[in-house]
DRENDO-1510 file (C-alpha; in Angstrom, 1 decimal, always signed):
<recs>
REC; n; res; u; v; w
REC; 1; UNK; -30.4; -93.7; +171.4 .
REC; 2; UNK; -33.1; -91.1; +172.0 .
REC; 3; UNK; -32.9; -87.9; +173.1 .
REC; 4; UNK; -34.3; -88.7; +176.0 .
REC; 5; UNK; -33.0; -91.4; +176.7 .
REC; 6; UNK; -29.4; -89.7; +176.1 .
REC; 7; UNK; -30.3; -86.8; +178.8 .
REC; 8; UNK; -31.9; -89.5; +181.4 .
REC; 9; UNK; -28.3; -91.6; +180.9 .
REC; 10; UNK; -25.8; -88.6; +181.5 .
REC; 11; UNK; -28.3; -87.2; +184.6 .
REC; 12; UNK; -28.0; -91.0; +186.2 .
REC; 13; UNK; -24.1; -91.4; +185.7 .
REC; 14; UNK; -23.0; -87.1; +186.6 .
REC; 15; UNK; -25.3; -87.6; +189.9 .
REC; 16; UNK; -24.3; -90.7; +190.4 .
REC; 17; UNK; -20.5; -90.4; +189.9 .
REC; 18; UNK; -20.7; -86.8; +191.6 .
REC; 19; UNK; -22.3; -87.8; +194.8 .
REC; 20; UNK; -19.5; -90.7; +195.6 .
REC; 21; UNK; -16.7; -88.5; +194.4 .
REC; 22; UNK; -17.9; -86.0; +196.9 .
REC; 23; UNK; -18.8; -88.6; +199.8 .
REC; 24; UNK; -21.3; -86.9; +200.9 .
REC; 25; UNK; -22.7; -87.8; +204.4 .
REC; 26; UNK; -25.1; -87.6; +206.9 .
REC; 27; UNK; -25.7; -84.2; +208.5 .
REC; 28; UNK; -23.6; -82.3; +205.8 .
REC; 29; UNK; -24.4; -79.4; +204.6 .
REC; 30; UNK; -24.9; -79.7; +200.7 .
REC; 31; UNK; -25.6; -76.4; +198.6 .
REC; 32; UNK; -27.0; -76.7; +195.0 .
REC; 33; UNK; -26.9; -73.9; +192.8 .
REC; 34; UNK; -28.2; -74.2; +189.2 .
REC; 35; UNK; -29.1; -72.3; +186.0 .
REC; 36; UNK; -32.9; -71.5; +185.2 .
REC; 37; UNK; -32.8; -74.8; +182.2 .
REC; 38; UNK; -34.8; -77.8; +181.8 .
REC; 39; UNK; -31.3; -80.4; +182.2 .
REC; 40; UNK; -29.9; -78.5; +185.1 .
REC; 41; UNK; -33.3; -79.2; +187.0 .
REC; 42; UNK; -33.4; -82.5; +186.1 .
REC; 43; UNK; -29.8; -83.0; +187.2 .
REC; 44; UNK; -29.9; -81.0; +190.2 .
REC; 45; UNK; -33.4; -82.8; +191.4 .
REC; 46; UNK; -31.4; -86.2; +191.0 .
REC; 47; UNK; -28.2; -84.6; +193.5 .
REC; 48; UNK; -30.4; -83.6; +195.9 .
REC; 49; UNK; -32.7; -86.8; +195.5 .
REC; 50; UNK; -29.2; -88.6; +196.2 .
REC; 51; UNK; -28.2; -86.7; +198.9 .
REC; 52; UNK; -30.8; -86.3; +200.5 .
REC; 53; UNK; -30.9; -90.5; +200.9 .
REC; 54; UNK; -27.8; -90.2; +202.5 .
REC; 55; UNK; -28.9; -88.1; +205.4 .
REC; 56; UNK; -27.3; -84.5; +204.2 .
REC; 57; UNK; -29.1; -81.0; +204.7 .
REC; 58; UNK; -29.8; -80.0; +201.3 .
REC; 59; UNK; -30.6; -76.2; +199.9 .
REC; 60; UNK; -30.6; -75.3; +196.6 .
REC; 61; UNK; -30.2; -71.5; +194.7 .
REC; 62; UNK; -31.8; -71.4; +191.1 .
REC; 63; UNK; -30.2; -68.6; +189.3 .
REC; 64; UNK; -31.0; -66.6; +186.1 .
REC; 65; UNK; -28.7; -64.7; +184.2 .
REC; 66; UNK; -31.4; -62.9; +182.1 .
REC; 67; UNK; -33.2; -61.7; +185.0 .
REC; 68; UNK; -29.1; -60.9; +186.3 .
REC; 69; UNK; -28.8; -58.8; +183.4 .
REC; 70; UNK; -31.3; -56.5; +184.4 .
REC; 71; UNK; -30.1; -56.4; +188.1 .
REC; 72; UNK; -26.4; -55.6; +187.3 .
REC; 73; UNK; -26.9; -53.0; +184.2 .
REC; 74; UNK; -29.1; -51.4; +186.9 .
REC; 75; UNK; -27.4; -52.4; +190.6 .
REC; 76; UNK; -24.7; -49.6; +191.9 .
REC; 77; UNK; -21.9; -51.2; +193.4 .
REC; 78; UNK; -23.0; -51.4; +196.8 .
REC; 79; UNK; -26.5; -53.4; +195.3 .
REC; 80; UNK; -23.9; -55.6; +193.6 .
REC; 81; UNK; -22.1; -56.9; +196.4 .
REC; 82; UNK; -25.1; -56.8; +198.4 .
REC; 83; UNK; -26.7; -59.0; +196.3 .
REC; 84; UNK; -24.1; -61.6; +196.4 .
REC; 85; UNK; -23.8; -61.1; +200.4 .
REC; 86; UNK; -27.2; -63.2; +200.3 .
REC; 87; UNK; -25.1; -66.0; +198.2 .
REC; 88; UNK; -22.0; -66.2; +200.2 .
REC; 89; UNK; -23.4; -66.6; +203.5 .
REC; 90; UNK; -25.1; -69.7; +202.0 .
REC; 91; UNK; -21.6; -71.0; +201.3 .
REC; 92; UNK; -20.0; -70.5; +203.9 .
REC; 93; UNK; -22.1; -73.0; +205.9 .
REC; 94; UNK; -22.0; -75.4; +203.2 .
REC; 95; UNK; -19.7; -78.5; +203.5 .
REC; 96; UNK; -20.6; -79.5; +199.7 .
REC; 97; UNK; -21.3; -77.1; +196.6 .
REC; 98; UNK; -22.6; -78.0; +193.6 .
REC; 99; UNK; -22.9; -76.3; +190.9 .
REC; 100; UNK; -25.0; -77.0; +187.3 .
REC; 101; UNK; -24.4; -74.3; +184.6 .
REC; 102; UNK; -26.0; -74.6; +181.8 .
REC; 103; UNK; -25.7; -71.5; +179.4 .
REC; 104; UNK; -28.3; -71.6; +176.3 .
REC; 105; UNK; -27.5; -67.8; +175.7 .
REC; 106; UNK; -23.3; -67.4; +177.3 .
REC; 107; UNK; -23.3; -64.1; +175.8 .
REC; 108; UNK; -26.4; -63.1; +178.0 .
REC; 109; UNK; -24.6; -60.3; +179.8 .
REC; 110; UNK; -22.4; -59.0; +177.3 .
REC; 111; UNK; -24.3; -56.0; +177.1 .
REC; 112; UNK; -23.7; -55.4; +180.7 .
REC; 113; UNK; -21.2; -52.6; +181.2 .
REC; 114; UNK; -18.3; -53.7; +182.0 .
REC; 115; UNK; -17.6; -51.1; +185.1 .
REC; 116; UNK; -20.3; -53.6; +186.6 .
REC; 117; UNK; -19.0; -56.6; +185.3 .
REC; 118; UNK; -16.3; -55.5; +187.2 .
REC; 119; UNK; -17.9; -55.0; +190.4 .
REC; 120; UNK; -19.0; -58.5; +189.6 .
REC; 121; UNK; -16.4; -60.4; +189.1 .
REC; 122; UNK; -15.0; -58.2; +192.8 .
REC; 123; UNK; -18.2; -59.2; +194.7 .
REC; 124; UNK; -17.6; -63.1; +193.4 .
REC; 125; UNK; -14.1; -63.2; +194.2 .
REC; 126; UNK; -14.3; -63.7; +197.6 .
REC; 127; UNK; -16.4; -66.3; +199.0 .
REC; 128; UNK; -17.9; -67.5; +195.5 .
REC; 129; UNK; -14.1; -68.0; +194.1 .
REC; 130; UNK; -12.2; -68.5; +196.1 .
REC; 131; UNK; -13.7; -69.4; +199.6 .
REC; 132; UNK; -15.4; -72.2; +197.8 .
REC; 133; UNK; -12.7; -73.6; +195.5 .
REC; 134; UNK; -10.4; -73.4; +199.2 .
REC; 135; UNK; -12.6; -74.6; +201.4 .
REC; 136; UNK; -15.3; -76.3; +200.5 .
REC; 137; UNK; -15.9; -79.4; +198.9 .
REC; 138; UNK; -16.7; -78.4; +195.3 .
REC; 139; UNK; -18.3; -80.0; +192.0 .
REC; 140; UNK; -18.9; -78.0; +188.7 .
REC; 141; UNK; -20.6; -79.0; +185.4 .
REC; 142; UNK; -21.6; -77.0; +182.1 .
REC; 143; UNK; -24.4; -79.1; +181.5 .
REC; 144; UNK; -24.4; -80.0; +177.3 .
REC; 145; UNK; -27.1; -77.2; +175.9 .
REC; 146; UNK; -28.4; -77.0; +172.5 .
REC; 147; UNK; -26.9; -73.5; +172.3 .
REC; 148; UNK; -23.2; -74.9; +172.2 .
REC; 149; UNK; -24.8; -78.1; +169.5 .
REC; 150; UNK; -25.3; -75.4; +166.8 .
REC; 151; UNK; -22.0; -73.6; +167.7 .
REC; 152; UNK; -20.3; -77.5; +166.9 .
REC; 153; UNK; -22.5; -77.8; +163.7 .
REC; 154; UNK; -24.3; -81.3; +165.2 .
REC; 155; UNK; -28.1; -82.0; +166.1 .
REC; 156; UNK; -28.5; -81.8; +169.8 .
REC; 157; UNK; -28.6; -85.6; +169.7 .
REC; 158; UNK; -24.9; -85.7; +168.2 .
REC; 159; UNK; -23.9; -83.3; +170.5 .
REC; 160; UNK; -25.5; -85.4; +174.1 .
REC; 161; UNK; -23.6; -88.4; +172.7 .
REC; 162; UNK; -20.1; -86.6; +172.4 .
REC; 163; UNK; -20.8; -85.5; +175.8 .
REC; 164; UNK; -22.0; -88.9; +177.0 .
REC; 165; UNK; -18.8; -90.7; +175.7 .
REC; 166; UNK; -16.7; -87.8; +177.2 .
REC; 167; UNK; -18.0; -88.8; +180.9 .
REC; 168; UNK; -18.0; -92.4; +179.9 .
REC; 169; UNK; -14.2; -93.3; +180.1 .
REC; 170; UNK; -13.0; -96.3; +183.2 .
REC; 171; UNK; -12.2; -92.9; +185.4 .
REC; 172; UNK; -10.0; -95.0; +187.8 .
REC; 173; UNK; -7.4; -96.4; +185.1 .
REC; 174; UNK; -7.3; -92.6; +183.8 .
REC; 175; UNK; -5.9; -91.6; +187.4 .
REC; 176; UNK; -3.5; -94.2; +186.9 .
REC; 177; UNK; -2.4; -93.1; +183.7 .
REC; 178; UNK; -2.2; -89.6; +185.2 .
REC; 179; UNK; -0.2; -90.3; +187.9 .
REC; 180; UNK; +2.1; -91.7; +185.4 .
REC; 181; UNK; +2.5; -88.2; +183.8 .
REC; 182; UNK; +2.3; -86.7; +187.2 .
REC; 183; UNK; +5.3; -88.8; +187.9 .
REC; 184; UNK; +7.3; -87.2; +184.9 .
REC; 185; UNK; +6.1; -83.2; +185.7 .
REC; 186; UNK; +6.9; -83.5; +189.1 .
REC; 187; UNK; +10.4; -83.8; +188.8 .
REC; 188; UNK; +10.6; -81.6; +186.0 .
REC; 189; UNK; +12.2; -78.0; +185.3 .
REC; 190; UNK; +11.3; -76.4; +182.2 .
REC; 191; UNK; +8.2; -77.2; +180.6 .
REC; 192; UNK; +7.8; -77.0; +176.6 .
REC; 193; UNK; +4.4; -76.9; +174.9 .
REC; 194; UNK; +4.4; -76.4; +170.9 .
REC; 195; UNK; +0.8; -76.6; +168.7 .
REC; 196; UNK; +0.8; -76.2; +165.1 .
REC; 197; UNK; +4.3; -75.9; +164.5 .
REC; 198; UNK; +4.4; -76.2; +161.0 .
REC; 199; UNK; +1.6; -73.7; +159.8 .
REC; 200; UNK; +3.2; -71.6; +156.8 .
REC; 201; UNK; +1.7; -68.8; +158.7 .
REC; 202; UNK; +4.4; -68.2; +162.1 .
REC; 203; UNK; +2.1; -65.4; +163.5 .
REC; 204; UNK; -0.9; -69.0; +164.1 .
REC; 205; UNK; +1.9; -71.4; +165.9 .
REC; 206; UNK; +2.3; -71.8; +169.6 .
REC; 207; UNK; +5.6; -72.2; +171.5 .
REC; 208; UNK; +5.9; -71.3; +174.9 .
REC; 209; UNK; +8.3; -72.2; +177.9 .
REC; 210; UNK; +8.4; -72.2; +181.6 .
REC; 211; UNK; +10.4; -73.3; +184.5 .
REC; 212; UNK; +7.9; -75.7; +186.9 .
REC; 213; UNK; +10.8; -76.4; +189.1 .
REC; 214; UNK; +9.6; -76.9; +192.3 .
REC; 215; UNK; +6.3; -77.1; +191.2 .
REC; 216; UNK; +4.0; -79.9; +191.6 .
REC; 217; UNK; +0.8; -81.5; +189.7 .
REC; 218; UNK; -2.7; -82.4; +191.0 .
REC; 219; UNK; -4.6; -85.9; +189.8 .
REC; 220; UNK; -7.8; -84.9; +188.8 .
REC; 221; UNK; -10.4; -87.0; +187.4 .
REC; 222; UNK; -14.2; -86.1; +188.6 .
REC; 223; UNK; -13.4; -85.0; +192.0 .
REC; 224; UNK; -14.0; -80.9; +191.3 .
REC; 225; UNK; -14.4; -80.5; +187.6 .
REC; 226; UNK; -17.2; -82.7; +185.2 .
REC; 227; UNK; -15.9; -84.4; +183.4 .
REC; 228; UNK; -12.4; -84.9; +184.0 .
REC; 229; UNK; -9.6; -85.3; +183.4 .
REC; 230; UNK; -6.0; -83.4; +183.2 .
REC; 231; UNK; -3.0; -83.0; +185.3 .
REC; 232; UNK; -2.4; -79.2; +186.6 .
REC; 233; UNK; -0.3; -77.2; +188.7 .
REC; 234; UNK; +1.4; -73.7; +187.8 .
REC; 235; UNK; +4.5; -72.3; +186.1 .
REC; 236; UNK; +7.0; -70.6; +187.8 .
REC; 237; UNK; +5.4; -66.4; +187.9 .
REC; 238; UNK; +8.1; -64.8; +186.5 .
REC; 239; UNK; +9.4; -67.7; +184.1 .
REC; 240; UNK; +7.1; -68.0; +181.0 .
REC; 241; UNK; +8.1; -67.0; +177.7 .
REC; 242; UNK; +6.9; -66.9; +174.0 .
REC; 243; UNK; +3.8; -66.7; +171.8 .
REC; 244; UNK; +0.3; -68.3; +172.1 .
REC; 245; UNK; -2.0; -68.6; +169.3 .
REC; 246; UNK; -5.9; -69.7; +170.1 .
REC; 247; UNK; -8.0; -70.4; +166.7 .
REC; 248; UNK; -11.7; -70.5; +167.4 .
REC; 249; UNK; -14.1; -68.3; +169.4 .
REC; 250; UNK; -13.4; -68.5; +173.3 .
REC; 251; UNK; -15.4; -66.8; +175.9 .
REC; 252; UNK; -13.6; -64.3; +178.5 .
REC; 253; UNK; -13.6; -66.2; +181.8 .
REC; 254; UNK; -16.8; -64.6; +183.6 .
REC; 255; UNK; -16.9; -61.5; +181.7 .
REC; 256; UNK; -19.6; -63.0; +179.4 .
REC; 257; UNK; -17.6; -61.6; +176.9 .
REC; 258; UNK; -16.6; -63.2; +173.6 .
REC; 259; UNK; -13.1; -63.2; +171.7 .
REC; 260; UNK; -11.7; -64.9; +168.3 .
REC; 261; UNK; -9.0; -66.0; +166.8 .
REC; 262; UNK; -6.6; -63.8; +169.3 .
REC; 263; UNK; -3.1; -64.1; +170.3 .
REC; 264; UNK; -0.4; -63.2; +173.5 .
REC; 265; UNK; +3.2; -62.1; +173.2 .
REC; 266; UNK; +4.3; -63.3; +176.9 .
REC; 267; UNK; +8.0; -62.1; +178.6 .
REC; 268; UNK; +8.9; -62.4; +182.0 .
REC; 269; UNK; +5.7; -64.4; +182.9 .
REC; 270; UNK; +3.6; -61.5; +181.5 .
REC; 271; UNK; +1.4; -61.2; +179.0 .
REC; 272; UNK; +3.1; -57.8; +177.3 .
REC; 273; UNK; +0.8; -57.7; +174.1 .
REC; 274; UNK; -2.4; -59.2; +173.0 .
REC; 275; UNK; -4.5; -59.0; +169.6 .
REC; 276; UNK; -7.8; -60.6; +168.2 .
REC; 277; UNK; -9.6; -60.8; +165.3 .
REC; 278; UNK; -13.2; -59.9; +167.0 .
REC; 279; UNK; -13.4; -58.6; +170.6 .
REC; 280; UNK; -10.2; -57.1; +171.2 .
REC; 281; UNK; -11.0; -54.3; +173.0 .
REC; 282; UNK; -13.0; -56.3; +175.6 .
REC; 283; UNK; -9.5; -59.0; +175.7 .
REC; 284; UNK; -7.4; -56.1; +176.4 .
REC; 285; UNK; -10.1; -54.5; +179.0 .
REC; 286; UNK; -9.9; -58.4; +180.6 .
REC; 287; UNK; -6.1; -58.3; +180.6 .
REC; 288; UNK; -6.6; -54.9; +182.4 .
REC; 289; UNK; -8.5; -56.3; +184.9 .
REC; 290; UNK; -5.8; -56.3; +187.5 .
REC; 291; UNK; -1.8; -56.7; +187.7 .
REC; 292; UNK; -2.1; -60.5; +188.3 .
REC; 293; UNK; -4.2; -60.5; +184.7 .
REC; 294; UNK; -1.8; -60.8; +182.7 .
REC; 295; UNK; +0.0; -63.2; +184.4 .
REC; 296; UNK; -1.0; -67.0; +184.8 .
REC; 297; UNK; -1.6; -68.7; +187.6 .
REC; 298; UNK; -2.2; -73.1; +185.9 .
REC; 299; UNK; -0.6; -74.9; +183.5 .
REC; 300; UNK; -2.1; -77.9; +182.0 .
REC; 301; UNK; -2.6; -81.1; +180.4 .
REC; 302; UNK; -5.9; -82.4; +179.2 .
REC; 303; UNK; -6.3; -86.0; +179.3 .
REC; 304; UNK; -9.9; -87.4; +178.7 .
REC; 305; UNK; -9.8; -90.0; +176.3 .
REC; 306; UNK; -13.0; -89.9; +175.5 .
REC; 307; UNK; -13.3; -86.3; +173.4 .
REC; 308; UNK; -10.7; -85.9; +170.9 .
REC; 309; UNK; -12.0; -82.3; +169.5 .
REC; 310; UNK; -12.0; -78.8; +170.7 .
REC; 311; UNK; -15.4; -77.7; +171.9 .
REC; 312; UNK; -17.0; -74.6; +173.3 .
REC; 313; UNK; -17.9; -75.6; +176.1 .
REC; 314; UNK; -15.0; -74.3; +178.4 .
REC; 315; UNK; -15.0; -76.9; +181.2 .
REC; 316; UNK; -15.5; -79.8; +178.9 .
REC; 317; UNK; -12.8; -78.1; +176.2 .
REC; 318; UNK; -10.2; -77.8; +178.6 .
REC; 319; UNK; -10.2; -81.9; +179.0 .
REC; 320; UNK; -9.6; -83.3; +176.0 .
REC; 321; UNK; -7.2; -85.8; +175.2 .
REC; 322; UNK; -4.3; -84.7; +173.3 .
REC; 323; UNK; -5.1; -80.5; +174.7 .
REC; 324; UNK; -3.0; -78.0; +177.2 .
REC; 325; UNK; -4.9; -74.8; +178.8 .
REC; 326; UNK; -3.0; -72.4; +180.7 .
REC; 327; UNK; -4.9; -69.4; +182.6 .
REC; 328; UNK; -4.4; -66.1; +182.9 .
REC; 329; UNK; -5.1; -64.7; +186.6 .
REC; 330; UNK; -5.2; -66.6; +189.7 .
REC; 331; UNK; -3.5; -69.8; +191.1 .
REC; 332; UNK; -5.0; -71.9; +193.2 .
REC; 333; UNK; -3.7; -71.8; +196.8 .
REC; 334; UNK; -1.8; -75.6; +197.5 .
REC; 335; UNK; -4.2; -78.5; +198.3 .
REC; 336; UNK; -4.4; -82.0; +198.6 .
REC; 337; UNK; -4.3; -84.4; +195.4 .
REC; 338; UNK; -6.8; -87.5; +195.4 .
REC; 339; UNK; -4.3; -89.4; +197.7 .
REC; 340; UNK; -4.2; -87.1; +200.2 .
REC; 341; UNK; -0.9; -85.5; +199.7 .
REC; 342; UNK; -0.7; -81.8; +199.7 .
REC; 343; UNK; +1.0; -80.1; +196.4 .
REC; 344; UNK; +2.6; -76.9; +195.9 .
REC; 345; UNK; +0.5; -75.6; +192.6 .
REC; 346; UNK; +0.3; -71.8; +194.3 .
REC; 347; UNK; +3.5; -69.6; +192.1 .
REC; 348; UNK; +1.8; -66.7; +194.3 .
REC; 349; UNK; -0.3; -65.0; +191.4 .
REC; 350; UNK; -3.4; -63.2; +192.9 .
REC; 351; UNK; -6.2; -61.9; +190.2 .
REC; 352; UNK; -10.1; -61.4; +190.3 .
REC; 353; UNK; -10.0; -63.6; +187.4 .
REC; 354; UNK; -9.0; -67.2; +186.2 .
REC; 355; UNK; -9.0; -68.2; +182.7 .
REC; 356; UNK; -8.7; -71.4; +181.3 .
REC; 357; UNK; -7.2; -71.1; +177.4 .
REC; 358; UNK; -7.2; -74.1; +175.7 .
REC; 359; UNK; -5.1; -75.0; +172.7 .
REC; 360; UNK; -5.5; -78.1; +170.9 .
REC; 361; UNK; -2.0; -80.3; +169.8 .
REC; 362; UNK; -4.3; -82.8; +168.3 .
REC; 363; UNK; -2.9; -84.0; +164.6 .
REC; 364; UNK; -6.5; -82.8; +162.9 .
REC; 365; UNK; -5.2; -79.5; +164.3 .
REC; 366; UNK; -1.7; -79.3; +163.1 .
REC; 367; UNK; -0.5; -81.1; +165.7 .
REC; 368; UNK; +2.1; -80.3; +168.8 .
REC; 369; UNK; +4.2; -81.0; +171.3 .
REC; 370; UNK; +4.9; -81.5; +175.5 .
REC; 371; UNK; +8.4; -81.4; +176.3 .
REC; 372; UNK; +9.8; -81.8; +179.8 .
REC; 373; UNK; +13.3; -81.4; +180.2 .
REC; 374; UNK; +14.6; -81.6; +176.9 .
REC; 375; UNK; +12.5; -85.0; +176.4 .
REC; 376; UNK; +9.2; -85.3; +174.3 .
REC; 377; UNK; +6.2; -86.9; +176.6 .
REC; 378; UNK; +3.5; -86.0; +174.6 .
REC; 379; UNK; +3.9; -85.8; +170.4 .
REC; 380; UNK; +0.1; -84.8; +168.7 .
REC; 381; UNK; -1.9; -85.8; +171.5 .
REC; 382; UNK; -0.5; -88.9; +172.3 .
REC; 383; UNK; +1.7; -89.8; +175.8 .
REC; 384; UNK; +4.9; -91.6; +175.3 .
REC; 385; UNK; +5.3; -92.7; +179.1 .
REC; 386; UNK; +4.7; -96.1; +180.1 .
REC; 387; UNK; +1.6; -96.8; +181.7 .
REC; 388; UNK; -0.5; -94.1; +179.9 .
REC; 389; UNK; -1.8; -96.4; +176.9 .
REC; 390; UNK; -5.5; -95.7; +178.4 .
REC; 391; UNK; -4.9; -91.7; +177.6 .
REC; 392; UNK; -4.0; -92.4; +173.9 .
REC; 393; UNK; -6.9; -94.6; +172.8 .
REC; 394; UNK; -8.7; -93.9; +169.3 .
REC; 395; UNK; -5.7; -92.2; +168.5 .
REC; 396; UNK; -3.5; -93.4; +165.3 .
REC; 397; UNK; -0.2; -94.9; +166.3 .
REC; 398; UNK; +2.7; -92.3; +165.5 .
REC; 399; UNK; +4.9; -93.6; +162.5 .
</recs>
């Protein structure tokens, strides 16, 4: 398949699948915010197109981060929030958000002090965090650039058909399969999650525990995040414990910031010390953010069958089959799952930031580990409860 014709399939399906996810009616209020890049305007013309058939008020915001960099290396802090006053207003009379990123240069604002990164990330935290994630009815994508293609080593073609096989999967038997795991979590108490345990080198393997007693887990799919799909809730505050090990180059939430190869010593729920082998100084300025920082507000389990390799693209990376992330800053406040049923996932942890860490457990990785209770659900990437054979396909039967 062309080029082309690869971008035309994966604007047809993420409209299309977004749109009914969302159930977007007549007389809503949809918002559509997207980055200045030829696929997000493709994909956010089709949204709107759909929407717009269904009877909804649509508005859209183009945005710009290299015409941002200028504003905020230049803005005081008052210009800051005052500049995303204009934005939140907008939201808060939107019913429906959605929102197309698509990053050809991430690092665009790294050279944006980051006093007003900070300002940022206060002005955002709000209405754009966390009025929106609350209370509003949400969609995000990182559309597939060519940008993060040469970071994988693949052609932009390779790259569009990972991405189109990774929103290809039969979404409704993954929910299944996830409520299936869900079922497991839910009444769990301490939560186990190795990666790479057998590396000769101790200071690159993973092991960390947590009590998610009381907890529970959210089903999603497509219905905030695209594409889907993992299980999440979040550990007990205080209750985490042990050492985390990322390989590969990671970007720092919204900092715009990047970091490799780094690592967290974690106590009491809080991350006590932290190292990297490029951009440490801007991972420890991160941590330093605010008290709830270095503490982590979701827990994780990726479960897309259809991408079985870590990726740089954060939203996408953080679903793949056979992957856990768990986030430094804030929790999400308890909301209803797909069904309807309203699940404690807030352990109280309040930070102007959220950030996803993904760590593979994938064999071609070294492998890992999801214990629950003492018992192994999950051994390199692949779910040992019935009724989650969907979750472990193209994956090599365990011997």
């Amino acid at each position: 398949m062309n080029q082309k014709e690869l971008i035309k399939k994966i604007i047809k399906k993420s409209a299309k699948d977004w749109v009914e996810v969302a159930g977007v009616k007549e007389k809503e209020n949809v918002m559509i915010i997207f980055d200045f890049h030829e696929g997000a305007e493709q994909l956010a013309q089709e949204v709107a197109r759909l929407c717009a058939k269904r009877g909804a008020r649509v508005w859209y915001r183009l945005r710009d981060l290299s015409i941002e960099r200028h504003l905020f290396t230049h803005f005081s802090r008052k210009e800051i929030e005052r500049y995303y006053a204009f934005l939140n207003l907008e939201i808060y009379e939107a019913d429906t958000v959605f929102m197309i990123r698509a990053l050809e240069n991430p690092y665009v604002l790294q050279d944006v002090p980051s006093e007003k990164l900070k300002y940022v990330m206060e002005a955002q935290e709000p209405v754009y965090l966390r009025y929106r994630v609350n209370h509003t009815n949400w969609q995000l994508i990182y559309w597939p650039t060519k940008f993060e293609a040469k970071v994988e080593g693949l052609s932009y073609n390779e790259y569009l058909e990972l991405y189109y096989k990774a929103i290809s999967p039969d979404w409704k038997k993954v929910k299944e399969a996830n409520r299936k795991i869900i079922e497991v979590l839910d009444k769990g108490k301490e939560l186990i999650l190795r990666a790479n345990p057998n590396d000769p080198d101790p200071s690159k393997r993973t092991e960390i525990q947590m009590s998610i007693e009381g907890m529970t887990f959210i089903n999603s799919t497509i219905n905030r995040n695209y594409p889907g799909s993992e299980v999440y809730s979040s550990p007990v505050k205080d209750s985490v414990e042990g050492y985390l090990y990322a390989d590969g180059e990671y970007m720092l939430g919204k900092s715009f910031k990047k970091v490799k190869n780094f690592w967290f010593k974690i106590e009491k729920g809080k991350i006590i010390d932290a190292g990297a082998k490029e951009g440490e100084k801007d991972l420890h300025d991160f941590l330093n953010t605010d008290e709830g920082a270095r503490y982590f507000g979701e827990v994780a389990l990726g479960t897309n069958p259809g991408i079985r390799r870590r990726v740089f693209n954060p939203l996408l990376n953080e679903k793949v089959g056979g992957s856990f992330h768990i986030t430094p800053g804030n929790a999400y406040e308890d909301h209803e799952d797909d069904d309807g049923n309203v699940k404690h996932v807030d352990n109280g942890n309040r930070s102007k930031i959220h950030w996803d860490i993904t760590i593979m457990m994938l064999p071609q990785y070294g492998g890992g580990e999801v214990i629950v209770d003492g018992k192994t659900i999950q051994k390199d990437g692949r779910f040992l409860i019935e009724g989650t054979e969907v979750l472990n396909e193209g994956l090599k039967k365990i011997k």
